[in-house]
Every structure is written in C-alpha cells, then in structure tokens.
N, C-alpha and C positions, 0 to 999 in steps of 0.2 A: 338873759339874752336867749332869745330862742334858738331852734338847731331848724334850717329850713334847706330841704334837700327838692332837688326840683323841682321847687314851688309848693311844696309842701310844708308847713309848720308843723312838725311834729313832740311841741307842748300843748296841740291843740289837745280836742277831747279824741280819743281813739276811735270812736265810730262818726266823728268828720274824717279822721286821717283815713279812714280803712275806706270809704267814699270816695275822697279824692285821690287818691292809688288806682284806682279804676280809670285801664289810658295809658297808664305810667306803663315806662320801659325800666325792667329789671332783666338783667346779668350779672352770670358768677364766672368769673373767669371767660370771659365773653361768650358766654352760652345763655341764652333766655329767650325773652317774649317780651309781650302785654301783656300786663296784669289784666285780668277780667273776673277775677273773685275774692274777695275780703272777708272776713269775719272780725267785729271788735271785740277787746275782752279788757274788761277795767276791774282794778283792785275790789270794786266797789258792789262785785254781785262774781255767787259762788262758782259759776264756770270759771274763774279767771284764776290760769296759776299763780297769779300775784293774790288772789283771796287769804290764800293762808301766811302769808307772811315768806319773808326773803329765806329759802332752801340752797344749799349748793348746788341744785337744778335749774333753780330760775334767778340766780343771784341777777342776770344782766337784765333783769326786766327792774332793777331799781335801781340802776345806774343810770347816765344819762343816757338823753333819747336821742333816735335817729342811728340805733347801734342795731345788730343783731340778734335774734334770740333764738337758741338751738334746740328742739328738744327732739326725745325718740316716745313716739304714742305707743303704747300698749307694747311695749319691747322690739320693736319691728320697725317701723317708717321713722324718719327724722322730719320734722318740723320746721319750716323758720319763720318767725315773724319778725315785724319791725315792731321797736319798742318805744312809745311815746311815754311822757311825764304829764300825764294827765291830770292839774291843779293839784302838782307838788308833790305826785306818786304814781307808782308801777301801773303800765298799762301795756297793750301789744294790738297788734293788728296781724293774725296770720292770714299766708297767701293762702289762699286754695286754689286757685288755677292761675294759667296764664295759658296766651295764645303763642306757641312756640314757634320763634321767627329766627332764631341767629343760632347755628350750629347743630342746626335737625339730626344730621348722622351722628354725631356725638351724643344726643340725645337718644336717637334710637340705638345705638350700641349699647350704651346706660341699663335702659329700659327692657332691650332684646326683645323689639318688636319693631314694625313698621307704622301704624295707624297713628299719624299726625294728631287726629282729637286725643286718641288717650297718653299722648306722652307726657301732658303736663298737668292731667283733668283730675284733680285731689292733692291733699297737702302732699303724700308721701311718695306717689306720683313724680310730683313737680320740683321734690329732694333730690329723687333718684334722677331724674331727667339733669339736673344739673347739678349734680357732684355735689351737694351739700352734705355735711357732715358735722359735730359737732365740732369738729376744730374751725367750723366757720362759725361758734359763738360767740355774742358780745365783740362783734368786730364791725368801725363804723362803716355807715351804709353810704358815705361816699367817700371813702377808698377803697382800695383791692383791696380780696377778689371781688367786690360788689360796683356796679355802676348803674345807677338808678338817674334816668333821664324823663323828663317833661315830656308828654306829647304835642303834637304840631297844635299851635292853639288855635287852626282855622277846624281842625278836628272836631266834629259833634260829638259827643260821649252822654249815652242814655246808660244811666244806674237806674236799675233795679235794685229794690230791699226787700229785705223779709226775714223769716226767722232764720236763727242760727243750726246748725244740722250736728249730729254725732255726738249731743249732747248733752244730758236728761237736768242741769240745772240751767235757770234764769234761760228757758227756753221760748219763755214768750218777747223776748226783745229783739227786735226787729233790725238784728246789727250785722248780717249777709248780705252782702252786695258783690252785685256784679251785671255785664256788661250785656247790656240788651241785645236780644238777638246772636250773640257770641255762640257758636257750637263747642265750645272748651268749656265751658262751664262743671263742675263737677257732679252735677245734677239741676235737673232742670228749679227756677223757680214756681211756685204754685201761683195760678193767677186771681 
C-alpha cells in the first residue's frame, strides 16, 4: 500500500518525489514555508547515505516511507529529508529551501537575523529556521510536529532541474529542483 502525503506517493522514485514537493507547504510545529528546493538521493548511486548500507545514522531512511530523516552535515547544520521506498529500498529527498511564510519572528529569532531570503535558503539554514533537530528523526511526515499540505491546485508551479550541489559524487544527475523564479532558492540555477 502506498504512504501518499498531500498528494504525493512517496514509494514513488525520490527524484519524482523531490519534483513534486516543489509547491508543497511544510511545518514543524507550525513554523515553515513553501518548499521551493529538492535534491533526490536513492540507494542506488554514491552520494546517497543509504549507498552504504543501514548505519545507526541513517537507520530511518530504510524504514517506511513518508517519515523523517535527521541528519547533522559536517558536525554543524542538521538536515532533514523525507524518506521515500524507492522499488523496495532506502531513498530521501532533502529540503534545501523553502519560502518562509508562517512564524517569520520565530524564525528570525532561530536564525538571529532579519533578511527574509536568507532565513530558510540551504538545508541547515532551513533546520535552524525551524527548530529541527535530531529528535525530529524518523518521525512520520503527517503527524506532529510535521504538517505537510498540498498546494492550491489552480496554483502554476514551474520546476527547474539540474545538477545536485555540495557534492563531489554522481554529480552529473540532474536531481535539484526548485522553484522558478523563487528568490529563496539556496543558490541560483545555471541556465
């Protein structure tokens, strides 16, 4: 049975999921945005923490899908993605931005800054911006603290792709997306 979170199947392939996310309204404890940046990452090529096999790090990326995944990059920023079952294994989809719309002062307190673009413009960014932490890992993505909603469907949503960024393997695969025109983006796409 699939796990389908606002209109999203999330057994789909992770770089459909990490596409259709793009639109999407995500909060953590009623703090967040629009999602307007993706990156896919599947079992099945060396960027992906699920490449090497299930770690006490990334055990929830081979659990079921449509849950949380926590991580801290390089000792410093926390991570989250959503974790899809991608034909029967570990896959994720991290955020990289969103357009910050619900609970800005909490956000800018978080963050200890004012400037709206940069409160949620990179993964660790958009951790700090809303309170995530690892005790928000492997927790599913539609209950608390998480509430992830569908955009208006009269809504036009232009994706952009292109390659993945921060990351020196399986960098030719075209699995960054995000939201055309968006000034939140965590760096610009190349055209």
């Amino acid at each position: 049975m699939s796990k389908i979170i606002a209109g999203i199947d999330f057994e789909a392939p992770s770089h459909v999921v990490a596409r259709q996310l793009i639109g999407v309204t995500v909060l953590v404890n009623g703090v967040g945005g629009r999602i307007v940046e993706t990156e896919a990452y599947d079992r099945e090529e060396p960027a992906s923490h699920c490449y090497i096999g299930e770690t006490p790090r990334n055990f929830s990326m081979f659990g079921p899908p449509g849950r949380s995944y926590v991580y801290r990059s390089h000792g410093i920023h926390w991570c989250l993605n959503f974790v899809c079952r991608e034909n029967g294994h570990g896959a994720g989809v991290l955020l990289r931005a969103i357009e910050p719309l619900v609970g800005l002062e909490q956000m800018r307190a978080r963050r200890g800054l004012d400037d709206e673009r940069l409160l949620c413009s990179g993964p660790g960014r958009l951790c700090q911006a809303l309170g995530v932490t690892r005790a928000d890992n492997n927790l599913p993505l539609d209950g608390l603290p998480f509430q992830v909603s569908a955009p208006d469907p009269a809504t036009v949503i232009e994706v952009l792709a292109g390659p993945r960024i921060g990351i020196s393997k399986a960098v030719e695969l075209p699995w960054r997306f995000g939201l055309a025109g968006s000034r939140f983006l965590s760096k610009p796409f190349r055209q």
